[in-house]
C-alpha positions as CSV (number, residue, x, y, z in Angstrom):
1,X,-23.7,0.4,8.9
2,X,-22.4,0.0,5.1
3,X,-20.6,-3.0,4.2
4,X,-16.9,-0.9,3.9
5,X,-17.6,0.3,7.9
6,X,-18.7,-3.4,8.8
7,X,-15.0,-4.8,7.0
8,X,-13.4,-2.4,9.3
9,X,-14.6,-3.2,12.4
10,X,-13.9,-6.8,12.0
11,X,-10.8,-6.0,10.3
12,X,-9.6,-3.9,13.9
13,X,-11.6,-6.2,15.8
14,X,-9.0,-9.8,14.4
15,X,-5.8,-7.4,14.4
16,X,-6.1,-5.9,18.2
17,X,-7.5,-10.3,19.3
18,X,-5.1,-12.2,21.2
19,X,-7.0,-15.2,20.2
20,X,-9.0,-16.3,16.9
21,X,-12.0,-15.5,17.0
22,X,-15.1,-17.4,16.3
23,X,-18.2,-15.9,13.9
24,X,-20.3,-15.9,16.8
25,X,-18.6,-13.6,18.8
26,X,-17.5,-11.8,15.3
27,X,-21.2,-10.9,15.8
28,X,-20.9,-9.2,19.3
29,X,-19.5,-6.1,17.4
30,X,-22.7,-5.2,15.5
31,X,-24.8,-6.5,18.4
32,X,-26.5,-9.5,16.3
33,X,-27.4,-7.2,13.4
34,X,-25.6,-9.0,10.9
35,X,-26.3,-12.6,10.5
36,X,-23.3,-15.5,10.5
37,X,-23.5,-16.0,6.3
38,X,-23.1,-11.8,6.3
39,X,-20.0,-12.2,9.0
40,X,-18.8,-15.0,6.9
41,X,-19.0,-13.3,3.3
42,X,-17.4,-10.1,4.8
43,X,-14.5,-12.2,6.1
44,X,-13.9,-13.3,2.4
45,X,-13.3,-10.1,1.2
46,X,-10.7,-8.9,4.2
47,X,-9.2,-12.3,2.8
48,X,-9.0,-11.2,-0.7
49,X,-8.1,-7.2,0.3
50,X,-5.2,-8.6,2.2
51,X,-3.8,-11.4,-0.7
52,X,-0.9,-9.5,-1.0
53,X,0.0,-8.9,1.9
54,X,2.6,-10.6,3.9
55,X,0.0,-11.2,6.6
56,X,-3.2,-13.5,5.6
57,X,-6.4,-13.9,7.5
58,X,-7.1,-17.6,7.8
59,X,-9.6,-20.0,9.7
60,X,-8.5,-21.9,12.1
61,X,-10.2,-24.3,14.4
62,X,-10.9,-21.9,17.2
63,X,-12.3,-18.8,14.4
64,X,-10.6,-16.6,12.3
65,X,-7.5,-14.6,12.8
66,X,-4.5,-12.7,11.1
67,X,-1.0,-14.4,10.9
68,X,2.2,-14.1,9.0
69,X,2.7,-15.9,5.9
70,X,5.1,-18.6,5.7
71,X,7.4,-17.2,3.2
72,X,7.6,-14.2,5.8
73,X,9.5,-16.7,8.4
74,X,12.8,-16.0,7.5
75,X,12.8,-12.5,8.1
76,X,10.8,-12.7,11.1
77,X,13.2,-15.5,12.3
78,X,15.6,-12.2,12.7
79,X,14.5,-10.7,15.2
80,X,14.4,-13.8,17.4
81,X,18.1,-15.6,16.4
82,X,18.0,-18.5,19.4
83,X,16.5,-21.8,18.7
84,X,14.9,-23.2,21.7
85,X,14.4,-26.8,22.5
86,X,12.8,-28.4,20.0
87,X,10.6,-31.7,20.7
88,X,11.9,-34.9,21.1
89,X,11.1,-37.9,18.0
90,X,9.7,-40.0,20.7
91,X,7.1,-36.3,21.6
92,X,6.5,-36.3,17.9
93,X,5.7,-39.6,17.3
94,X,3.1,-39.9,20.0
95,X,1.4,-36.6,19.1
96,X,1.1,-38.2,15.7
97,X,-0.1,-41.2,16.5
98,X,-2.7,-39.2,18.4
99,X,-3.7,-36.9,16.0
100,X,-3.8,-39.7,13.5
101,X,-5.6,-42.6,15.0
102,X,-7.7,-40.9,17.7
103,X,-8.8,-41.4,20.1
104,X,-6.6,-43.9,21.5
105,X,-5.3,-45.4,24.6
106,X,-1.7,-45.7,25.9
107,X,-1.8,-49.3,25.0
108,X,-2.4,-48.2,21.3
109,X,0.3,-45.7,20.9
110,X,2.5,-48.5,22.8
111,X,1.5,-51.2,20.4
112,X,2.2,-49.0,17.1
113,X,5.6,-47.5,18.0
114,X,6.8,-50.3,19.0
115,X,8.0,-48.7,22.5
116,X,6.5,-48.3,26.3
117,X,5.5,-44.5,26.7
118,X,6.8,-43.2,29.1
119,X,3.3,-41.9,31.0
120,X,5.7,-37.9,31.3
121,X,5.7,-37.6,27.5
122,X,1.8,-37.5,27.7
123,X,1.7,-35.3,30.5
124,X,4.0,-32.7,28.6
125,X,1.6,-32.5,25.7
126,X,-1.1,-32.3,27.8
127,X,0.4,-29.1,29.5
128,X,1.4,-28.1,26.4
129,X,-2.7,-27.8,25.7
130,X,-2.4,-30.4,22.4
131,X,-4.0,-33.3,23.3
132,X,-7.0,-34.0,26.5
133,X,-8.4,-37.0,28.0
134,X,-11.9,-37.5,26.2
135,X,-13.3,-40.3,28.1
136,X,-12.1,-44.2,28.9
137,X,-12.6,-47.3,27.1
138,X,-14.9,-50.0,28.3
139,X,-12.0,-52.7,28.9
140,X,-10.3,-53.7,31.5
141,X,-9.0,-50.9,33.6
142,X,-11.1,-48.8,31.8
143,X,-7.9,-46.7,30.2
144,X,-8.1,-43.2,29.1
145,X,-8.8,-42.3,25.7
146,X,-6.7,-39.3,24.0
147,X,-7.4,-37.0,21.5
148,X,-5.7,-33.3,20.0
149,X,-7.2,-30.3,21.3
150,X,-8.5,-27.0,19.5
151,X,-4.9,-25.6,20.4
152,X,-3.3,-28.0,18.3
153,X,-5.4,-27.3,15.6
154,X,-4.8,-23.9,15.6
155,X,-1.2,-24.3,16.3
156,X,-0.8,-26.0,13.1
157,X,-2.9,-23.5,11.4
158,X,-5.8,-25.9,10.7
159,X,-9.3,-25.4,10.9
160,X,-9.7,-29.5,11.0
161,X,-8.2,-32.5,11.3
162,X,-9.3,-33.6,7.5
163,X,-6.4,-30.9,6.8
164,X,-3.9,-33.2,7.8
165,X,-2.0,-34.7,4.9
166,X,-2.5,-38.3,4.4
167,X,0.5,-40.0,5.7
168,X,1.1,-43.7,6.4
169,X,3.8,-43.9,9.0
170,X,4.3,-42.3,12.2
171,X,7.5,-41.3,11.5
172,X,6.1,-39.7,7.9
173,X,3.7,-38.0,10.1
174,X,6.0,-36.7,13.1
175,X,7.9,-35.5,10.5
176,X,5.0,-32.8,9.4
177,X,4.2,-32.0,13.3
178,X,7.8,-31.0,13.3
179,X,6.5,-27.4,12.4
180,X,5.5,-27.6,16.0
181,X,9.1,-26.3,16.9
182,X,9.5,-23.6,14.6
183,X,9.2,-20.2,16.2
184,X,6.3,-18.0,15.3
185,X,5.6,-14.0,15.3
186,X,3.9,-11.9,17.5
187,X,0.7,-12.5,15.7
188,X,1.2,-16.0,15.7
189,X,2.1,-17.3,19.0
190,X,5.5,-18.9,19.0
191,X,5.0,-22.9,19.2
192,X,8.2,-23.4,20.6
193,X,8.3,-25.8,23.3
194,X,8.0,-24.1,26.5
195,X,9.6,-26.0,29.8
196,X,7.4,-26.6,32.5
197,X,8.1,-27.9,36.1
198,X,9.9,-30.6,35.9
199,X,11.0,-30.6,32.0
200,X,14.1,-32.2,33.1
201,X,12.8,-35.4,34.1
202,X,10.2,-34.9,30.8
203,X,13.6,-35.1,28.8
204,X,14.9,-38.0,30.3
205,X,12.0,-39.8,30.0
206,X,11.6,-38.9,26.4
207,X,15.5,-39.9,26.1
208,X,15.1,-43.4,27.3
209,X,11.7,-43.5,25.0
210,X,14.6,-43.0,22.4
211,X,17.0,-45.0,23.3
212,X,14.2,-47.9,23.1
213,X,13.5,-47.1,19.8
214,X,17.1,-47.6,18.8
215,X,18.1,-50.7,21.0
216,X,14.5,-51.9,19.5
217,X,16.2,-51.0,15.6
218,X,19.4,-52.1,16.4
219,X,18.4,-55.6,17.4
220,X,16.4,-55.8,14.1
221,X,19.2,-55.4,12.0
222,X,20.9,-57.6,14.1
């Protein structure tokens, strides 16, 4: 197989995915034939042949796959007018302090924000598939240890977590997992929040998490 018939398969092969796909399994379609640095070089050229595009190949954490540009949003945004629910800043904040400082406890999230955590805002981002229970601390109690998922990663349209900007505060950095909420294509899965069972009492637990947070500010100032 010539190198123009090889782009093409893995060119058809990315478009017709439902998920990205990694080089290993890139390397199903020519039965091992072509080695992972082959795979790799080829998917630098699709990159290049579709720069102009308004849809990019990029690498995410999971493999490779074809996406929208960003400065295609508004147009896409068209077809689907209604904002859903977006995230709560109590959400946000947790998820960044996950994806920032992990792997942490309950107790750590707790002791930076300032707040208790209410234990259904972890469960929601659990279901949601961004962050996972990676094993417990040896302390009393022995208390679970969280960290973000592939999911997340490829959410955000990262390949790692050293692609995160470098942000001090957890506000600062809820304020870039924000994108979270913004409604995606149908070659990008739309990361709007979807309710699960039970998202009402999610929401009031996130709205008292909130509530804390201002009670907590307002007695500051005070």
């Amino acid at each position: 197989m010539n190198t123009t018939d090889a782009r093409r398969v893995l060119e058809t092969a990315l478009i017709c995915a439902q998920q990205p796909l990694a080089v290993r399994e890139l390397r199903v379609l020519f039965n091992d034939e072509l080695g992972a640095d082959t795979i790799k070089s080829l998917l630098g050229d699709l990159q290049q042949e579709w720069a102009q595009r308004g849809v990019e190949l990029v690498q995410v954490a999971s493999g490779w796959r074809f996406q929208s540009r960003p400065a295609m949003r508004e147009y896409l945004d068209r077809l689907h007018p209604e904002k859903p629910p977006r995230y709560t800043r109590a959400v946000l904040e947790t998820l960044a302090i996950i994806a920032y400082r992990q792997p942490v406890t309950r107790g750590d999230m707790e002791e930076i924000r300032g707040v208790t955590i209410n234990a259904l805002i972890l469960k929601q981002l659990e279901d949601r598939g961004w962050i996972e229970v990676i094993g417990h601390r040896e302390a009393p109690g022995r208390p679970a240890l969280f960290a973000t998922t592939r999911q997340f990663l490829d959410d955000l349209g990262l390949a790692s977590l050293d692609q995160l900007p470098v942000l001090e505060t957890p506000a600062q950095q809820a304020g870039i997992l924000s994108s979270l909420g913004q409604p995606g294509d149908d070659k990008q899965p739309s990361l709007d929040i979807e309710t699960p069972a039970g998202s009402a009492v999610a929401d009031a637990a996130a709205a008292t998490d909130e509530r804390a947070d201002d009670d907590q500010a307002q007695a500051v100032e005070t």
